[in-house]
Backbone as ProteinMPNN parsed JSONL, in Angstrom:
{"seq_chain_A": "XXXXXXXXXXXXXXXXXXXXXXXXXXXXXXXXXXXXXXXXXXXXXXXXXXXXXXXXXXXXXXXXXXXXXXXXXXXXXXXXXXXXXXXXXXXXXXXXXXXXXXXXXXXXXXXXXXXXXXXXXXXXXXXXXXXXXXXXXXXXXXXXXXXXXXXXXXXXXXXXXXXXXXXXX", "coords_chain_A": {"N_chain_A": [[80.982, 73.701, 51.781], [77.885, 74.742, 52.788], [76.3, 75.142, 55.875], [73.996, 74.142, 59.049], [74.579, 74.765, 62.265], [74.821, 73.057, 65.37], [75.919, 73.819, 68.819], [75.71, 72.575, 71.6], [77.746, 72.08, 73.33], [80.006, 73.991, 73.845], [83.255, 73.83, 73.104], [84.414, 76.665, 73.405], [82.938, 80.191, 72.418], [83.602, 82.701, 70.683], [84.67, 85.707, 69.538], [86.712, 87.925, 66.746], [88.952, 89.032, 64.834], [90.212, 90.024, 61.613], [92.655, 91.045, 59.082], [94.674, 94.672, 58.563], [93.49, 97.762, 60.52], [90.404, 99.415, 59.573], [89.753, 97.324, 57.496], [89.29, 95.093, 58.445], [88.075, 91.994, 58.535], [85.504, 90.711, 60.762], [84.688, 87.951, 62.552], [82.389, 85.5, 64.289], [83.15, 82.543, 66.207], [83.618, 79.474, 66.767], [83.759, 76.324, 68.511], [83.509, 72.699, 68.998], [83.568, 69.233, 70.097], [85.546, 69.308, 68.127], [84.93, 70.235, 66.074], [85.213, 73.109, 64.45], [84.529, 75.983, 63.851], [83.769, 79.1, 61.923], [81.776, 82.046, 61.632], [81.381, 84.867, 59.135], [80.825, 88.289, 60.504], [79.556, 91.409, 61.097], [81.158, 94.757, 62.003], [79.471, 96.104, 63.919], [77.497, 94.338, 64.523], [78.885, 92.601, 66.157], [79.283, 94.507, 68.651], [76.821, 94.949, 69.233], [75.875, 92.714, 69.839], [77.408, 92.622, 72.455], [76.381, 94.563, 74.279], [73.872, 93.533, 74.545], [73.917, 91.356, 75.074], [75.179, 91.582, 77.472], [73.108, 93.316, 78.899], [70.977, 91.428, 78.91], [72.096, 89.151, 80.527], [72.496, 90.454, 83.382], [70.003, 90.997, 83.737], [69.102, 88.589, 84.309], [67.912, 85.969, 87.024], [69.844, 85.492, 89.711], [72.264, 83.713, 90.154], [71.509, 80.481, 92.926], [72.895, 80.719, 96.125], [74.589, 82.589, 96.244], [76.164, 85.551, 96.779], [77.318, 87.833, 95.231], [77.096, 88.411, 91.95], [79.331, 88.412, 90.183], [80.646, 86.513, 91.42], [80.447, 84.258, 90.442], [81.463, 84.057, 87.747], [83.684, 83.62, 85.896], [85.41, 83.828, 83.157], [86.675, 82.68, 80.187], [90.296, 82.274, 79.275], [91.648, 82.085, 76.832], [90.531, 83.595, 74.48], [91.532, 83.848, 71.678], [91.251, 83.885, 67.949], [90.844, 80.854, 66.236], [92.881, 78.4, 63.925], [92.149, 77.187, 60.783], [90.639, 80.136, 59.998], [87.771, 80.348, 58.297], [84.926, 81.593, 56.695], [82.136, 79.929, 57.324], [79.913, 80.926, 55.835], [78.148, 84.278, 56.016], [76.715, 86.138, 58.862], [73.384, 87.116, 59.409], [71.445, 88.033, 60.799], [71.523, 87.859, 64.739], [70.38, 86.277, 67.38], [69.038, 85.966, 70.435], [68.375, 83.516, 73.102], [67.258, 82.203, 76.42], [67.789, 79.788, 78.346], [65.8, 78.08, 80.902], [65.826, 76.276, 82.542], [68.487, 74.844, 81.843], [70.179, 76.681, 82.733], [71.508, 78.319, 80.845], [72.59, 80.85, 78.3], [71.702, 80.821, 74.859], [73.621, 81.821, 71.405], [72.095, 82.856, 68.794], [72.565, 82.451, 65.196], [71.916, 83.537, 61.79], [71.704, 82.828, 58.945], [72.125, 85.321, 55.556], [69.623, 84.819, 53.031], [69.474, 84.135, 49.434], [67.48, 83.595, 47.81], [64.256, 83.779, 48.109], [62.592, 81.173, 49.064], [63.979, 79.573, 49.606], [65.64, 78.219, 52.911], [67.204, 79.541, 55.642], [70.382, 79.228, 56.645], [71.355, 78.228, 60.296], [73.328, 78.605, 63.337], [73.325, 77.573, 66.573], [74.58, 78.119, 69.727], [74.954, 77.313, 72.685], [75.644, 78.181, 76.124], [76.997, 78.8, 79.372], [76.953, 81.015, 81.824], [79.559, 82.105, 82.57], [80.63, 81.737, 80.02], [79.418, 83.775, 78.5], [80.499, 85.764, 80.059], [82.944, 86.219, 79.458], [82.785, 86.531, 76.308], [81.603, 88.871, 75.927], [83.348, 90.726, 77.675], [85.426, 90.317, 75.405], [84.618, 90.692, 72.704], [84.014, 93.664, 73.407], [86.45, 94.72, 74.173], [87.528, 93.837, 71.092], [86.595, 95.731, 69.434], [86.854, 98.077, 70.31], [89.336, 98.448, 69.377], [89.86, 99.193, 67.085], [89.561, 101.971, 64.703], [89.99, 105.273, 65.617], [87.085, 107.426, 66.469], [85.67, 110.17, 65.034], [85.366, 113.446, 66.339], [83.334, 114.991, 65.918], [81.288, 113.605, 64.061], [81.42, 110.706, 64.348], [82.147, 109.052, 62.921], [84.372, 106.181, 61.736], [87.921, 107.384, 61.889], [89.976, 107.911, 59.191], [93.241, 107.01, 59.111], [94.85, 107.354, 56.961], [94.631, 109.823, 56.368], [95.578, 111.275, 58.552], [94.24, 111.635, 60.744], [92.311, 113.459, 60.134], [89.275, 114.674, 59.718], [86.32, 114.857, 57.209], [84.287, 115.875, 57.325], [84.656, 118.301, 59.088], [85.115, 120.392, 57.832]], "CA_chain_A": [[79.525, 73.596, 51.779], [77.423, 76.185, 54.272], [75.56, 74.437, 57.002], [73.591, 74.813, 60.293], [75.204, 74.002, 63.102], [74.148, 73.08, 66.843], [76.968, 73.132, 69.653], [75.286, 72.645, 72.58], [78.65, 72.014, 74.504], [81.235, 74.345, 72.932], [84.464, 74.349, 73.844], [84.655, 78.419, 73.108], [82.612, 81.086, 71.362], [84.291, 83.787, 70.561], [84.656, 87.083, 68.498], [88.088, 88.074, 66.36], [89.15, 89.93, 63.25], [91.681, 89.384, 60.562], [92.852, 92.593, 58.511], [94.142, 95.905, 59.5], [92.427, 98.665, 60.792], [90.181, 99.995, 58.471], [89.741, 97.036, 56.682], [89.189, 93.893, 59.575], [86.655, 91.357, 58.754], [85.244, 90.336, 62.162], [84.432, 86.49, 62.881], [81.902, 84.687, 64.959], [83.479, 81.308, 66.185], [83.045, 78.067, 67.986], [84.763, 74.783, 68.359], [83.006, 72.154, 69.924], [83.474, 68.123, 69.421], [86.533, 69.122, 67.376], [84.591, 70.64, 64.714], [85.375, 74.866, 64.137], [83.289, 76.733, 62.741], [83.868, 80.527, 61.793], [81.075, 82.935, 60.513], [81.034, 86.218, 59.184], [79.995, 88.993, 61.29], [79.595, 92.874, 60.944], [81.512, 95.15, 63.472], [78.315, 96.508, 64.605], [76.636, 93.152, 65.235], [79.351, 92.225, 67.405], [78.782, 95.484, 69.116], [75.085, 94.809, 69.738], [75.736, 91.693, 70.759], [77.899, 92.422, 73.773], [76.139, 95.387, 74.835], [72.341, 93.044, 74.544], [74.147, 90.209, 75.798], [75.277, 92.265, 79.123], [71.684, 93.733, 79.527], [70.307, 90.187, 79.511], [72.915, 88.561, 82.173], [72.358, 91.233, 84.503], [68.497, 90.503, 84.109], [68.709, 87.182, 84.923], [67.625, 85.214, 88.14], [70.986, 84.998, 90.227], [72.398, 81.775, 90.544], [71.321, 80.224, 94.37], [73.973, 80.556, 96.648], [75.693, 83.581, 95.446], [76.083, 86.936, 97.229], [77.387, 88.273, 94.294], [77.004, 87.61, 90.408], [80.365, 88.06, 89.993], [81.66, 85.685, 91.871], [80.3, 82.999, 89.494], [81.859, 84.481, 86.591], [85.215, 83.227, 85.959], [85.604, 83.899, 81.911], [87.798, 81.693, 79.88], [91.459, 83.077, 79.209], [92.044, 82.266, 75.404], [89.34, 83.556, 73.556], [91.696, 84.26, 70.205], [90.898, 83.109, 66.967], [91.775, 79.257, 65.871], [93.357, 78.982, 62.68], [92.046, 78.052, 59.895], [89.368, 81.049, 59.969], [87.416, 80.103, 57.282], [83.909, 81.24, 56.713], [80.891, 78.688, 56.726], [78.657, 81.923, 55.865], [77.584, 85.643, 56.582], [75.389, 86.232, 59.642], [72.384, 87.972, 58.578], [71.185, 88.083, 61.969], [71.781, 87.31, 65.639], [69.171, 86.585, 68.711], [69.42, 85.893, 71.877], [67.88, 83.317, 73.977], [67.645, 81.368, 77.523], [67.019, 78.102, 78.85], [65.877, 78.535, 82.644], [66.094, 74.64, 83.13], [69.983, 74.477, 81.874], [70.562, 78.169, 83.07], [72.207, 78.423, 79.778], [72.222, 81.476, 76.833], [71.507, 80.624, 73.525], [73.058, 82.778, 71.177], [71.78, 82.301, 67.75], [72.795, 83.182, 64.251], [70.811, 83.301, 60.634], [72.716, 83.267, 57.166], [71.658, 85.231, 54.021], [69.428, 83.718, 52.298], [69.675, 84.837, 48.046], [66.217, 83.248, 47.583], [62.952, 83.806, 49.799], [61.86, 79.844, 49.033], [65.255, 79.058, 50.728], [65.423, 78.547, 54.502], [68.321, 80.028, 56.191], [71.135, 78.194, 57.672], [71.067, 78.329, 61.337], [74.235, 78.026, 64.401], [72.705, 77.642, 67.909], [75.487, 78.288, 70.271], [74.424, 77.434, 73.95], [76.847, 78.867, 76.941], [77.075, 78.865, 80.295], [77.309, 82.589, 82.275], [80.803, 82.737, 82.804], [80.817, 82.273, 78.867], [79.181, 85.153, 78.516], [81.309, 87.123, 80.341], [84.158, 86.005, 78.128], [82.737, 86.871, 74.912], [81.337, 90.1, 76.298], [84.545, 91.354, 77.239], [86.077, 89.599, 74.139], [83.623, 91.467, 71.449], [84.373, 94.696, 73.388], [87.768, 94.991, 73.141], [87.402, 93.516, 69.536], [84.976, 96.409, 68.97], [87.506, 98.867, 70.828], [90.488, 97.988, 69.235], [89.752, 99.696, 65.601], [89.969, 102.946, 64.484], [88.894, 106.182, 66.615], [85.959, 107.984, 65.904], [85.669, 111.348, 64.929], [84.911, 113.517, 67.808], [82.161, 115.149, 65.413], [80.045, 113.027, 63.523], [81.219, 109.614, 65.638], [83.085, 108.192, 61.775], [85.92, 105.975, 62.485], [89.075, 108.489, 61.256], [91.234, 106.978, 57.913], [94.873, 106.937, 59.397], [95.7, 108.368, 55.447], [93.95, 111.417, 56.218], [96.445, 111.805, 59.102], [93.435, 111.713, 61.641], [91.398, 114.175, 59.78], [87.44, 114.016, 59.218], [85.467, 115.872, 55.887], [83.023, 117.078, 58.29], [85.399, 119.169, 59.701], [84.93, 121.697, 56.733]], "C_chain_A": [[78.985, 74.227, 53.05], [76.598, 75.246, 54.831], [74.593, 74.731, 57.999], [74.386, 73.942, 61.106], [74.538, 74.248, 64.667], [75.153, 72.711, 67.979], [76.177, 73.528, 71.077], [76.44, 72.487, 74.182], [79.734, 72.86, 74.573], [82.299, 74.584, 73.71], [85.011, 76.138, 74.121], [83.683, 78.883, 72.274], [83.771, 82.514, 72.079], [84.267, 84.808, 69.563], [86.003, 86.932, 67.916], [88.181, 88.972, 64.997], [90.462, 89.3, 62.568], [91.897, 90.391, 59.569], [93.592, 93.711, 59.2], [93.36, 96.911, 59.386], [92.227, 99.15, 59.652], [89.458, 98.979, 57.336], [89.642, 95.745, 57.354], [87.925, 93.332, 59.19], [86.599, 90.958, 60.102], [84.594, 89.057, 61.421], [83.651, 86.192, 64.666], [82.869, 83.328, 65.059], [83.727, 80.604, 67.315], [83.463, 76.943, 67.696], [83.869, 74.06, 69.607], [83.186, 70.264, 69.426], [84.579, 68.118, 68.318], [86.495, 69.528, 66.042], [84.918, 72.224, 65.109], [84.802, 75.142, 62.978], [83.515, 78.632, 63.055], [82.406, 81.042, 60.774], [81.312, 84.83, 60.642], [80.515, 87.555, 59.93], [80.141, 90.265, 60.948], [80.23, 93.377, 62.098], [80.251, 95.871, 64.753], [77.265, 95.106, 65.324], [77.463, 92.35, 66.188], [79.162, 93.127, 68.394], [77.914, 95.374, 69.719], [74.838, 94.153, 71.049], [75.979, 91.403, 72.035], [76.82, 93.329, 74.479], [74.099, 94.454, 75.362], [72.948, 92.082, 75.644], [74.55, 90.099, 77.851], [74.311, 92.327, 79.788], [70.888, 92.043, 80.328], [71.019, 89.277, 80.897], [72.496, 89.405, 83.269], [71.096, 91.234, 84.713], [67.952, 89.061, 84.621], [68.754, 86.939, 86.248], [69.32, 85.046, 88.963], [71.049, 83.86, 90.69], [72.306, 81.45, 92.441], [73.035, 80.114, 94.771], [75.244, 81.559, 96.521], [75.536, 84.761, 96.287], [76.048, 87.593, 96.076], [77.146, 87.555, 92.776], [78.367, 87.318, 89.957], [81.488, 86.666, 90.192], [81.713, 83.723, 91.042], [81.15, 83.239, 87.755], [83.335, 84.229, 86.74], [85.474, 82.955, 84.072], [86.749, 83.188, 81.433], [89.115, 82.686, 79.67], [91.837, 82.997, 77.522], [90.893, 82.393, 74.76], [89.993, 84.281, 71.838], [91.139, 83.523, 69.353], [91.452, 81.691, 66.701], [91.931, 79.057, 64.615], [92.7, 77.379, 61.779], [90.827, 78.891, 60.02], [88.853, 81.316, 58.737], [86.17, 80.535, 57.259], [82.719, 80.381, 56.447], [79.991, 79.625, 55.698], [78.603, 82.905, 56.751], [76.329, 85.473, 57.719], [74.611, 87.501, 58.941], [71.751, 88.596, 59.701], [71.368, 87.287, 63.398], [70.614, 87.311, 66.678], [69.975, 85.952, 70.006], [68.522, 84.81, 72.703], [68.204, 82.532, 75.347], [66.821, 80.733, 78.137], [66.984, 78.485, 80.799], [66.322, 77.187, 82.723], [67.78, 74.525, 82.879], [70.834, 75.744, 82.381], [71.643, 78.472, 82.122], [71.621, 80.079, 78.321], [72.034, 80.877, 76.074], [72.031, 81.543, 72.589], [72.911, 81.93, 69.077], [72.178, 82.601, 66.523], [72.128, 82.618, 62.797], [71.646, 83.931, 59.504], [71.713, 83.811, 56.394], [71.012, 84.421, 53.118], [69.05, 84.939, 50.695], [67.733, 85.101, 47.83], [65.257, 82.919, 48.697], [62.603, 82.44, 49.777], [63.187, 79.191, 49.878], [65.235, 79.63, 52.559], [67.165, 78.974, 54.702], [69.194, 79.116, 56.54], [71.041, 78.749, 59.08], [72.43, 77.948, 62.604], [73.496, 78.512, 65.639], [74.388, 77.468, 68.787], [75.278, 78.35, 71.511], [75.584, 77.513, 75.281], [76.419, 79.13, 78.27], [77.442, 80.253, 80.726], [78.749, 82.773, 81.944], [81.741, 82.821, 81.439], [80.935, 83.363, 78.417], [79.857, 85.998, 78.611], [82.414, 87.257, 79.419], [83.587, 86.83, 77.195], [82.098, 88.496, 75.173], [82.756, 91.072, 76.182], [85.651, 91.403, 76.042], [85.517, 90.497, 73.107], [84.026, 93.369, 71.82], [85.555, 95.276, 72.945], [88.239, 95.11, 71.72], [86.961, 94.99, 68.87], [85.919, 98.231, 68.779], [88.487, 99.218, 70.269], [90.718, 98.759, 67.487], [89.9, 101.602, 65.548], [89.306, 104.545, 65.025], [88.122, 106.808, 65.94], [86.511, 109.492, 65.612], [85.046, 112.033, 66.122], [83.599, 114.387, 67.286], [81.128, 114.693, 64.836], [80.332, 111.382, 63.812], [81.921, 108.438, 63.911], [84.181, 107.443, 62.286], [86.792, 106.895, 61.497], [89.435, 107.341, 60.45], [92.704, 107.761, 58.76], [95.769, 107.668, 58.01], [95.655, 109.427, 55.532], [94.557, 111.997, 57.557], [95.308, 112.606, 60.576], [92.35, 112.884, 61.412], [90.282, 114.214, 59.496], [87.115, 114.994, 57.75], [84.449, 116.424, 56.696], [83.359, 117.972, 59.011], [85.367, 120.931, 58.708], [83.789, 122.468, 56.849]], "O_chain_A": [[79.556, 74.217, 54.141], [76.147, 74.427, 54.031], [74.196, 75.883, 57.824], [74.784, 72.804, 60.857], [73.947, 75.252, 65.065], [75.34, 71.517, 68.211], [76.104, 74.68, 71.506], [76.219, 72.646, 75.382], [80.566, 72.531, 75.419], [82.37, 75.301, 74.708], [85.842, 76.564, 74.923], [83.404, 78.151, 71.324], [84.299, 82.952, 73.101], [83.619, 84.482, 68.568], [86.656, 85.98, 68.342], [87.232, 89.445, 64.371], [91.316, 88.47, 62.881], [90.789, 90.595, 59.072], [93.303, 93.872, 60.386], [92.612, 97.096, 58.426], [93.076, 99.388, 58.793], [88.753, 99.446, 56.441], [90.081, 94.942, 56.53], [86.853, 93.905, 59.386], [87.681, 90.842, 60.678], [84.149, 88.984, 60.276], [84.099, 86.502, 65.77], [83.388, 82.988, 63.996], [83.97, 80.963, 68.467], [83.524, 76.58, 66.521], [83.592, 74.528, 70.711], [82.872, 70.054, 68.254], [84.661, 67.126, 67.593], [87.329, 69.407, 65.146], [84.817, 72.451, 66.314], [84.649, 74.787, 61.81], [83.424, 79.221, 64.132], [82.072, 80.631, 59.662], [81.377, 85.644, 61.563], [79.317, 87.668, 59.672], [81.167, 90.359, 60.275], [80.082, 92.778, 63.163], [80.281, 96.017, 65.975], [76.564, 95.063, 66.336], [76.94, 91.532, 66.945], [78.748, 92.516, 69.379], [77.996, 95.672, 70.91], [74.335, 94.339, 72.158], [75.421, 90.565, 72.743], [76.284, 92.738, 75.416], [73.377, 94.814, 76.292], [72.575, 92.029, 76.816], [74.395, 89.337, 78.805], [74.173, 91.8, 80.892], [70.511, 91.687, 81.445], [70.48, 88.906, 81.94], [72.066, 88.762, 84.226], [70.774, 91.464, 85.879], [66.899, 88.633, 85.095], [69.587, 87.599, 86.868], [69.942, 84.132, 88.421], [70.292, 83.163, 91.366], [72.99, 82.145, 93.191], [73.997, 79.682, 94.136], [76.45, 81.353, 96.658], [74.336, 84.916, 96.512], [74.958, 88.013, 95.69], [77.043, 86.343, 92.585], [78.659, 86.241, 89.435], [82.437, 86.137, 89.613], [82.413, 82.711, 91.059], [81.22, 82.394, 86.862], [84.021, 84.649, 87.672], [85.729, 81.796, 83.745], [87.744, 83.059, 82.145], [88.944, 83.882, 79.909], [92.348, 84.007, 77.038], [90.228, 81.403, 74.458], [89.322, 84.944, 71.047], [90.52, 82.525, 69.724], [92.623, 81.484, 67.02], [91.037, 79.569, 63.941], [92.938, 76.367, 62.438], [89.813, 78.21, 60.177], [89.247, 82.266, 58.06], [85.645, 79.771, 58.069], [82.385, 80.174, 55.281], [79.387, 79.058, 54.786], [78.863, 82.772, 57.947], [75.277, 84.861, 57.531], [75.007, 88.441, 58.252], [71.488, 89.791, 59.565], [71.372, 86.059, 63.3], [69.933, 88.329, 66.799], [71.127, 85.63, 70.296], [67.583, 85.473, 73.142], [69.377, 82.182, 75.484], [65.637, 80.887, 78.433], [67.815, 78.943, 81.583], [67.501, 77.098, 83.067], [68.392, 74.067, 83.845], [72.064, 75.727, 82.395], [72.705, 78.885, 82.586], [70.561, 80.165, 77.7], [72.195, 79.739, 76.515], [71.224, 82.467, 72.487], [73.417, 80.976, 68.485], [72.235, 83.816, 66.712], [71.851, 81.425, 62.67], [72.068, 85.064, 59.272], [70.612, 83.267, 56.307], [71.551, 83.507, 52.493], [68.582, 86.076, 50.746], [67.021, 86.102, 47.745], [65.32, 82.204, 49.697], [62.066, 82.272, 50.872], [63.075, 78.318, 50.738], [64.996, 80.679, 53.156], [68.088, 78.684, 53.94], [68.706, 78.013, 56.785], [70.59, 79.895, 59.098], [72.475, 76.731, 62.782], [73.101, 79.672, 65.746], [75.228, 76.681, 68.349], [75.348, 79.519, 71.891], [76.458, 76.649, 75.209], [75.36, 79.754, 78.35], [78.289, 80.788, 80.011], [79.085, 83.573, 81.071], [82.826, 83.388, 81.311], [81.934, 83.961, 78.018], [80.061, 86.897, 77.796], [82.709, 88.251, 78.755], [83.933, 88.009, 77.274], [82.326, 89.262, 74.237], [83.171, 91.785, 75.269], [86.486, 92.281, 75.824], [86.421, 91.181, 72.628], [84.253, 94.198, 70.939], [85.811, 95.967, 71.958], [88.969, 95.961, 71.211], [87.1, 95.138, 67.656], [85.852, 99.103, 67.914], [88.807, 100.386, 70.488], [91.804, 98.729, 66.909], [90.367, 102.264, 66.474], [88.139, 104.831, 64.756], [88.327, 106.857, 64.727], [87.634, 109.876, 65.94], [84.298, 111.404, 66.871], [82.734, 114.552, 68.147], [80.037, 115.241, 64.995], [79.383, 110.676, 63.473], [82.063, 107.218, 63.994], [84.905, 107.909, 63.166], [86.359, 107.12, 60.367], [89.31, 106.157, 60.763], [92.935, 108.966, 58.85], [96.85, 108.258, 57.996], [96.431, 110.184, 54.949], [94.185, 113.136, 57.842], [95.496, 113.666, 61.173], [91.606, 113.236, 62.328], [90.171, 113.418, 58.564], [87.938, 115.856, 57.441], [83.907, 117.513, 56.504], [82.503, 118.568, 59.666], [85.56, 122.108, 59.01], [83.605, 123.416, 56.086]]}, "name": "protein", "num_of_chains": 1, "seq": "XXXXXXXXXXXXXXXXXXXXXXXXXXXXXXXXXXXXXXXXXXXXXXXXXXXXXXXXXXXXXXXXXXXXXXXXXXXXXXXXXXXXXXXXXXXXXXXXXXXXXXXXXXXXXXXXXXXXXXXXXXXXXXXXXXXXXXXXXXXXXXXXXXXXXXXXXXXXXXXXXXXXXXXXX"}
């Protein structure tokens, strides 16, 4: 049964895939309170996400007491998948927001809905910076890790075609 969910403490978010190349669904997911929760994601909306999610950290207020930003950033070390990776539901969309009072992200996600009289389901996912950095670098790699582009029209290559593009003709 598909849900909304609200982990305001989570033990992990994270990115992941399952497939090979070529053929990898990507996964949103979050464990918090002992509950896991996997959703759907596109490889491009993990994509987005790191590259938005960077912009915004580096716009934020630096934490008092800091020379650097870095030095608050200490990213978790296991950000693989947790098994079973089940989906609740497709993200349809992701946002972004932040709490100045808990100096916390938000990031948000919005299921498919079939029917416009139907409300969406909804996971709020709230994270501390040095989250961030995790799933930043986590989504990149993820992102990285698939099949190279073409060096002409930016396609990922099919491995059948022995690294060959059709736009090459």
């Amino acid at each position: 049964m598909s849900q909304s969910f609200d982990f305001r403490e989570p033990d992990f978010l994270t990115v992941g895939t399952l497939g090979p190349k070529g053929q990898r669904e990507f996964f949103l997911q979050a464990r918090s309170e002992g509950q896991l929760v996997s959703l759907k994601v596109e490889k491009q909306q993990v994509a987005a996400l790191a590259e938005y999610l960077d912009r915004v950290l580096n716009e934020l207020p630096k934490q008092s007491g800091l020379a650097h930003e870095s030095e608050a950033a200490t990213p978790p070390k296991d950000l693989e998948l947790r098994e079973p990776v089940i989906a609740q539901w497709t993200v349809a969309s992701l946002a972004i927001a932040y709490t100045q009072e808990l100096d916390q992200l938000v990031v948000v996600a919005e299921s498919f809905v079939d029917d416009e009289d139907e409300e969406p389901f909804q996971a709020r996912f709230f994270l501390e910076r040095e989250d961030v950095v995790g799933l930043i670098g986590r989504a990149r790699t993820i992102v990285a890790a698939g099949r190279p582009p073409c060096l002409y029209c930016g396609q990922p290559l099919e491995s059948r075609n022995g690294g060959w593009c059709a736009c090459q003709n």
